[in-house]
N, C-alpha and C positions, 0 to 999 in steps of 0.2 A: 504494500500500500504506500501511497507516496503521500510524506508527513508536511511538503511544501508549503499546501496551502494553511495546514493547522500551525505550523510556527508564522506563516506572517500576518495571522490572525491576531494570534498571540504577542507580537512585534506590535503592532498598530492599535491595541489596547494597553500594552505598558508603556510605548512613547510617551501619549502625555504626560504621565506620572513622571515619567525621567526628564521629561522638561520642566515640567512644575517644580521639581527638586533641584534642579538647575539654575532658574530663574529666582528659587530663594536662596540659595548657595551666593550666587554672583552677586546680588542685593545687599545680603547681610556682607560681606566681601566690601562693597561700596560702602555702605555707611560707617562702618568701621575703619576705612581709608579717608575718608572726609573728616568724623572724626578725630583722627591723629592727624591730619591737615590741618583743622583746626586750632587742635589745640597747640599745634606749632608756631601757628600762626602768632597767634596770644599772647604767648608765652615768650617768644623770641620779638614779638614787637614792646612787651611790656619792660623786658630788661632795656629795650633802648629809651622808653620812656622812663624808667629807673637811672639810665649813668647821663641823662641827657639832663636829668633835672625839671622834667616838667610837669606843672602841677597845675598847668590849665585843663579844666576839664574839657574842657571843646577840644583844645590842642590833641590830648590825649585822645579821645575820640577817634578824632580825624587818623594819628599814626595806628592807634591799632583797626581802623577798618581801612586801609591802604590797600590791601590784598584780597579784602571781601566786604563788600558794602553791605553786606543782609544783615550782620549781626545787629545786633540789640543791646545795647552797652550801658550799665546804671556801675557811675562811680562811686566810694567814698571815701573821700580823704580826710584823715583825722591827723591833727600833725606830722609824723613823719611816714605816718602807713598810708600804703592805699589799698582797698579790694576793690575787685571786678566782678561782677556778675553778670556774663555774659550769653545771651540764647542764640541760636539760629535755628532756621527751618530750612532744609534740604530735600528735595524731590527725592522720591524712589525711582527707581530706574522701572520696577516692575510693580508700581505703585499700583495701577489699576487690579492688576492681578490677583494681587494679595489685600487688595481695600484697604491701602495704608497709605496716602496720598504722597506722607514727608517725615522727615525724620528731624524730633526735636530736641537739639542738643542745649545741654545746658552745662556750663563752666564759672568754676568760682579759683578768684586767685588773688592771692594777696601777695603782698611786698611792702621791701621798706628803703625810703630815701638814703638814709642813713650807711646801709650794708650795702644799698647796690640788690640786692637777691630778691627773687620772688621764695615766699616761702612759703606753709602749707595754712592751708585755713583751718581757722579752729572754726568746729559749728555746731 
């Protein structure tokens, strides 16, 4: 008996499964690349706003979303410290698929004029 046609039966009912696992595989892959994007971003523009001395908050603003205008940026400077509380919203790649339109990151980081460092938040 010739088994051809019952494997590509069988092929054409697991595909989509193998793509839907695919398509979340690559997804989760994205937003955890964005994420570590991000928080590169932050973090390496926040130390230049740390040895640069600047305590305007527009100023500051302005240098950390240099590289990404979407974020959403609430400062607070208390004498020599400053925190960040930072969000952004990021499209899924296979958004429609999985009913999750964006991925909402949220970052918190402090430092101090003084040392130059970002350092870790208390919360």
């Amino acid at each position: 008996m010739n088994n051809k046609g019952q494997s590509l039966v069988t092929f054409v009912l697991i595909l989509p499964i193998i793509v839907f696992f695919l398509a979340f595989f690559i997804d989760s892959i994205y937003g955890i690349m964005e994420k570590n994007r991000l928080e590169g971003i932050i973090s390496d523009n926040l130390e230049i706003v740390l040895k640069s001395n600047i305590k305007d908050e527009e100023e500051i603003i302005n240098v950390l979303k240099e590289n990404d205008k979407d974020m959403i940026i609430a400062i607070d400077i208390i004498d020599d410290d400053i925190t960040l509380n930072v969000k952004a919203n990021k499209k899924n790649i296979f958004g429609k698929i999985f009913n999750h339109q964006e991925y909402n990151l949220e970052f918190n980081y402090c430092g101090n004029y003084l040392d130059k460092k970002i350092n870790n938040c208390k919360q």
